[in-house]
C-alpha positions in Angstrom: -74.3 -88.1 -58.6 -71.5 -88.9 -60.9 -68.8 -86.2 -60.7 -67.2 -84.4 -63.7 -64.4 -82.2 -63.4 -66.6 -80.6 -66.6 -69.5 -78.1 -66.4 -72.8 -77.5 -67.6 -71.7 -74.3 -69.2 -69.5 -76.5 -71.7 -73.0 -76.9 -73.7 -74.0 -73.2 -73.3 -77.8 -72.1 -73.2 -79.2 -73.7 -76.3 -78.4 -76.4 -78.9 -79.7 -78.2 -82.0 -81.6 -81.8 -81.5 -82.3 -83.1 -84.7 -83.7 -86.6 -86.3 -83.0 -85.6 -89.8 -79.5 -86.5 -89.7 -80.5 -90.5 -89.9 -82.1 -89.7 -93.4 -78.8 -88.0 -94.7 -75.4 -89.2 -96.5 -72.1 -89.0 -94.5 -71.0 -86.2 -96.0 -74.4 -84.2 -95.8 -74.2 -84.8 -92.2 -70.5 -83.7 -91.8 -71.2 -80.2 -94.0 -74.4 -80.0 -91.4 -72.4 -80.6 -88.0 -69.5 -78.0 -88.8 -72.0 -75.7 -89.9 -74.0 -75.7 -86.4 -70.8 -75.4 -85.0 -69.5 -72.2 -86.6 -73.2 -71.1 -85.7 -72.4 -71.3 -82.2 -75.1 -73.8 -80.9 -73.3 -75.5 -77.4 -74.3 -78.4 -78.0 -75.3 -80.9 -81.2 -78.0 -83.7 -79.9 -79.6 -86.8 -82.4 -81.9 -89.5 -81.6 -81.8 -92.8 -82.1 -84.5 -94.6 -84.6 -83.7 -97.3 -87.3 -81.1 -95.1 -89.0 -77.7 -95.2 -88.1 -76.4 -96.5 -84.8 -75.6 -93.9 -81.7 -71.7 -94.9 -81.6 -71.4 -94.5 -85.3 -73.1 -91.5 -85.5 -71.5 -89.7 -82.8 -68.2 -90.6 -84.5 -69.3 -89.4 -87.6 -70.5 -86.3 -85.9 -67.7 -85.3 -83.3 -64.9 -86.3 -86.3 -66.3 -83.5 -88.6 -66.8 -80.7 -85.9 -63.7 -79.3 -83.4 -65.8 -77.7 -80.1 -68.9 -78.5 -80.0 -70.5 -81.2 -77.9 -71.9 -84.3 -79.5 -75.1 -85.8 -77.3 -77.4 -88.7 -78.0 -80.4 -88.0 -77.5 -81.1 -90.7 -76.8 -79.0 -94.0 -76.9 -81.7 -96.7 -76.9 -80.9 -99.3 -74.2 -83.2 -102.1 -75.8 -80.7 -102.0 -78.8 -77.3 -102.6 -77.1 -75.6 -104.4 -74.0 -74.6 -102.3 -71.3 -71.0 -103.9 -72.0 -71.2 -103.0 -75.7 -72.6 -99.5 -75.0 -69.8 -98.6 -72.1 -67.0 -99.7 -74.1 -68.0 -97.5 -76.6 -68.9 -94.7 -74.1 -65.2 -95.4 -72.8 -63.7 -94.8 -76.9 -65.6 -91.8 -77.8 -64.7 -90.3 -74.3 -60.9 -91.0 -74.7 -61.3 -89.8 -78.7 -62.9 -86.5 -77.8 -61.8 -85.5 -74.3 -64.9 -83.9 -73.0 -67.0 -83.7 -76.0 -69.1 -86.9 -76.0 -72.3 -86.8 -73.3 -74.0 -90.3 -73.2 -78.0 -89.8 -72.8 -79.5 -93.3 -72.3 -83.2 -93.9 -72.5 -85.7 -96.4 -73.8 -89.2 -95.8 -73.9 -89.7 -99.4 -75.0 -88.6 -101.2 -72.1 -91.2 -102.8 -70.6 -92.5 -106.0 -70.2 -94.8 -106.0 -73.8 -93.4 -106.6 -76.8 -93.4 -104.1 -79.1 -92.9 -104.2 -82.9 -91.7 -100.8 -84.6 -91.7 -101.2 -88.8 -92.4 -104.6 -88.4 -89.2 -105.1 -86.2 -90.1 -106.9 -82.9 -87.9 -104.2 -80.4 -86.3 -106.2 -77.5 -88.1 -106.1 -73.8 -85.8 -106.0 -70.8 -88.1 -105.4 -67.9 -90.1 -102.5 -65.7 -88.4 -99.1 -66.9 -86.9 -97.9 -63.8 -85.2 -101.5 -62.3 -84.1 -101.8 -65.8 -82.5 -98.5 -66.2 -80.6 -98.8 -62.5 -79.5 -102.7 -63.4 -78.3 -100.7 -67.2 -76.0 -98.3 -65.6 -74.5 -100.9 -62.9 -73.6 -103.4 -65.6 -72.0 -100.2 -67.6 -69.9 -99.2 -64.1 -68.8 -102.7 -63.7 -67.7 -103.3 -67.4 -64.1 -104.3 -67.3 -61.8 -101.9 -69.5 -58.8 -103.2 -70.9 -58.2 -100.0 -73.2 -57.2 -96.6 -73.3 -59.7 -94.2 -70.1 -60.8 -91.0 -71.0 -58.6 -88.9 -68.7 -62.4 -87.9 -67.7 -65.1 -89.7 -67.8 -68.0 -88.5 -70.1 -71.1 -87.6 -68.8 -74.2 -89.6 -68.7 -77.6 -88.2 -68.6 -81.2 -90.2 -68.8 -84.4 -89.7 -70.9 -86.6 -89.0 -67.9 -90.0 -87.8 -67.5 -91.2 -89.0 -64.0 -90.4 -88.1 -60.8 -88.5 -91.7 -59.9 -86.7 -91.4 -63.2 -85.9 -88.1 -62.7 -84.5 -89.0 -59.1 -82.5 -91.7 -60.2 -80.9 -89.5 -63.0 -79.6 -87.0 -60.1 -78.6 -90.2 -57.9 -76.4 -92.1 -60.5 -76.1 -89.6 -63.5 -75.2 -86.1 -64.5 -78.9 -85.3 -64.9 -81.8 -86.0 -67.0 -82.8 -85.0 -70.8 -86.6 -84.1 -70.3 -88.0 -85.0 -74.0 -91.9 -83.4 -75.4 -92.3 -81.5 -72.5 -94.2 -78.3 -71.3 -92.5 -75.5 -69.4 -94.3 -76.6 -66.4 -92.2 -80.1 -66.7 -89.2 -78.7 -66.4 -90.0 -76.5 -63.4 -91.4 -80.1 -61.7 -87.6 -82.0 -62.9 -86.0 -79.4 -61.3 -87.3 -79.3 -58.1 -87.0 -83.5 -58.0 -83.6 -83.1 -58.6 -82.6 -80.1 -57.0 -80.0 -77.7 -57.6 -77.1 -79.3 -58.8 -78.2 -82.0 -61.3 -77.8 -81.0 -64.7 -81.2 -80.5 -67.1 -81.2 -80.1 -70.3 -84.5 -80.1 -72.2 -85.5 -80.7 -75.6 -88.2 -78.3 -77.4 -89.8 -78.5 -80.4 -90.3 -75.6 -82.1 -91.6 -74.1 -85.8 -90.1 -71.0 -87.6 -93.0 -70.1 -89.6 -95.1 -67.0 -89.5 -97.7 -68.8 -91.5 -99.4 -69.6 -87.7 -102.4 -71.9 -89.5 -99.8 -74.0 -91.6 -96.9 -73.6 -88.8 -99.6 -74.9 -86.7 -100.8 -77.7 -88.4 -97.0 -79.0 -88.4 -96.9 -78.5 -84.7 -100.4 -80.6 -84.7 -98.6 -83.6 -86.4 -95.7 -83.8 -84.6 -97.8 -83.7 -81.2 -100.2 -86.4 -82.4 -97.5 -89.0 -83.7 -96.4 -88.9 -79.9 -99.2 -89.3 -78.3 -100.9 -91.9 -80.0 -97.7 -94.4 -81.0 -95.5 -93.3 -77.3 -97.1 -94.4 -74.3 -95.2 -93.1 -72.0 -95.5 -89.1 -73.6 -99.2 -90.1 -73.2 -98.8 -90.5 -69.3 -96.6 -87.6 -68.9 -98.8 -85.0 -70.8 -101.6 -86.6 -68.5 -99.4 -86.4 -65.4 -99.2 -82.8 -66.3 -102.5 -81.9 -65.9 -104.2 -83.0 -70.0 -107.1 -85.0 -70.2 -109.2 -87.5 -72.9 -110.3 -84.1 -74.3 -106.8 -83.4 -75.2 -105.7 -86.6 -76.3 -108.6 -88.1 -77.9 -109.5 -89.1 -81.7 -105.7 -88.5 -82.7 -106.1 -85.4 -83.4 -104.4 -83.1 -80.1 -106.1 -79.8 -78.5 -104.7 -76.5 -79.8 -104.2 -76.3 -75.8 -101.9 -79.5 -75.8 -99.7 -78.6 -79.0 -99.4 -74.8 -77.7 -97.9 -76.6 -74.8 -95.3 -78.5 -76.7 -94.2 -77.1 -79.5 -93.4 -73.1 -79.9 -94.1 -72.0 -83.4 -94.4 -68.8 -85.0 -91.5 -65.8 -85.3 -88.2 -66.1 -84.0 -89.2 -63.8 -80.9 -91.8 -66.4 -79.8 -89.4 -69.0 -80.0 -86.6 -67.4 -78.2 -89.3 -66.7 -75.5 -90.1 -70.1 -75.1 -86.5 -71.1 -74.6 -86.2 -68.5 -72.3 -89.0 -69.5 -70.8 -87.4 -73.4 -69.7 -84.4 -71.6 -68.6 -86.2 -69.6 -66.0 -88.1 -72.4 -65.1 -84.8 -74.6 -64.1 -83.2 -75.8 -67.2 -79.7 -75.5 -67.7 -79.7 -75.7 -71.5 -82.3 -76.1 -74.1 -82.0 -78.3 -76.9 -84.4 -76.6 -80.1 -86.0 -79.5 -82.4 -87.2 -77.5 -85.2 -89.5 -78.9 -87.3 -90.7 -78.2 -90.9 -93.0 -79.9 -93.2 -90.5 -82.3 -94.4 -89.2 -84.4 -91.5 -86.5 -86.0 -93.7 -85.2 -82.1 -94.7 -82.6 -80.8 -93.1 -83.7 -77.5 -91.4 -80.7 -75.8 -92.1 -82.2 -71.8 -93.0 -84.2 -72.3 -89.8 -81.1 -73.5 -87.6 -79.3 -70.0 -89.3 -81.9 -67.8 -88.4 -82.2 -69.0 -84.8 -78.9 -69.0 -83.7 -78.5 -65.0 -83.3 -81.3 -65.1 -80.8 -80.7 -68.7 -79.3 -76.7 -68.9 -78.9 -76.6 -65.4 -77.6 -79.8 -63.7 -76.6 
C-alpha cells in the first residue's frame, strides 16, 4: 500500500460530500468551504459531473479554507490522462502540504460507449485492468517540478471485492460510494486492518419522514436505474428485481441507503459505518433542491457529527 507519513485521523470521523458546489459561483463556493471549515467537518469531499473540473475545483476549494482537507470524490479517470491527472496531483500536493487526497474512480469505464447529456463519455477498457494500468502510468509520470515534500494520498471509488483489494494493494484505501452499513463491514474485512475507508452516506434532515422520504426515494432511484454498477452492488448485497424494479426503489432499499429523519437518526447511522469498519464518514445531505446548497442542514449536523 502506498505509505504516508500522514494519518487517517487528519480527516477526523465525519465530513461533508457535496455535488452542489458544481451549480455555484466562485465566490458562493469559497463563503461555503470556510464555513464547513469553521464547523469542524475533517474533511471537505465533491464529485465530479459536467461542472467544474476536479483540479480546478480543488484549487478553488483548498485556496479559500486553511485546515481542512480537500477530497475528490471522485476524480473521473475517463476525463483526463493519467499524466495530466498526476501532474496536477503533484501541484496541489506541493500547494497544500497534506491537505489534497486524490480519489480516482470511473463508473463509466468499460468497453460500451456511454453518452451522458448528449456527450459521448470516453471508454478505456474493463474497470479493474484499467484502473491498475491508471495508477502505473500516474507512478511513472516524469516530474520536472516542485514534489510535495509528501506525497498526497490516493484512494479509489470501490465497491467490489477486486476493487476493494487493489485499492489496499496500490492506494491508501477505498471511498465506498451508495452503500449500506453491511458494505462497509464486507470492505473492511477485504482490506483489512490498515487500509484507509472512508464512506460516503446520504442522508436527510427532515422530520417530515413522508416528504424526507420521498427525497430519499429519488435520490435512490436516479442511481439505480442510470449507474450500473450501484445496480450490481445493491444486488451483490443481497436486493433483488423486487427492489429495483419499475424505477421506483423498495422502502427496504432506500432505508438502506440513505438515513433521513432527526439529527439523532442520522448521527446513528454514522455511527453505525464507524463500528462497522469505516475510518471516516463522508455525510451527502440531500434536500429537495439538488442545486441548493444545504448549508442550515450542514450547521445543524456538525455538533453531533464532528464531535459526537
Amino acid at each position: 500500500m502506498t505509505g504516508s507519513a500522514l494519518t487517517r485521523d487528519g480527516l477526523g470521523r465525519a465530513g461533508v460530500w457535496t455535488f452542489a458546489f458544481e451549480g455555484q459561483p466562485a465566490g458562493r463556493v469559497r463563503e461555503a468551504a470556510a464555513e464547513i471549515e469553521e464547523l469542524g467537518y475533517g474533511a471537505l469531499w465533491y464529485g465530479e459531473a459536467f461542472g467544474r473540473d476536479t483540479v480546478g475545483q480543488a484549487w478553488l476549494l483548498l485556496s479559500a479554507t486553511q485546515r481542512i482537507v480537500v477530497a475528490s470524490g471522485i476524480a473521473n479517470i475517463a476525463f483526463r490522462d493519467p499524466l495530466a491527472m498526476a501532474a496536477a496531483e503533484r501541484t496541489l500536493g506541493e500547494a497544500f502540504p497534506g491537505r489534497y487526497l486524490l480519489g480516482l474512480g470511473g463508473h463509466r469505464v468499460d468497453d460500451t460507449a456511454v453518452e451522458v447529456d448528449g456527450y459521448s463519455v470516453p471508454t478505456r477498457g474493463k474497470a479493474l485492468t484499467t484502473m491498475r494500468r491508471y495508477l502505473e502510468a500516474m507512478d511513472a509520470a516524469p516530474a520536472h517540478g516542485p514534489a510535495p515534500d509528501v506525497a498526497p494520498r490516493r484512494v479509489l471509488a470501490a465497491l467490489g471485492p477486486k476493487m476493494l483489494a487493489l485499492a489496499a494493494e496500490r492506494t491508501w484505501g477505498a471511498h465506498p460510494y451508495f452503500v449500506p452499513v453491511e458494505h462497509t463491514a464486507l470492505a473492511r474485512k477485504a482490506m483489512g486492518p490498515d487500509a484507509f475507508l472512508g464512506v460516503e452516506q446520504a442522508v436527510v434532515l427532515d422530520t417530515d419522514i413522508d416528504r424526507a422520504r420521498e427525497v430519499a426515494a429519488r435520490h435512490v432511484a436516479g442511481y439505480v436505474m442510470s449507474a450500473p454498477h450501484q445496480s450490481a452492488n445493491v444486488r451483490r448485497m443481497g436486493f433483488g428485481d423486487e427492489d429495483l424494479a419499475g424505477g421506483r426503489p423498495s422502502r427496504r432499499l432506500v432505508d438502506a441507503i440513505v438515513a433521513y429523519g432527526d439529527v439523532d437518526v442520522l448521527h446513528a447511522r454514522v455511527k453505525a459505518h464507524l463500528d462497522a469498519g469505516a475510518d471516516h464518514v463522508c455525510v451527502q445531505v440531500l434536500t429537495e433542491d439538488p442545486a441548493a446548497l444545504p448549508l442550515p442542514q450542514w450547521r445543524e449536523l456538525a455538533p453531533a457529527l464532528v464531535t459526537g
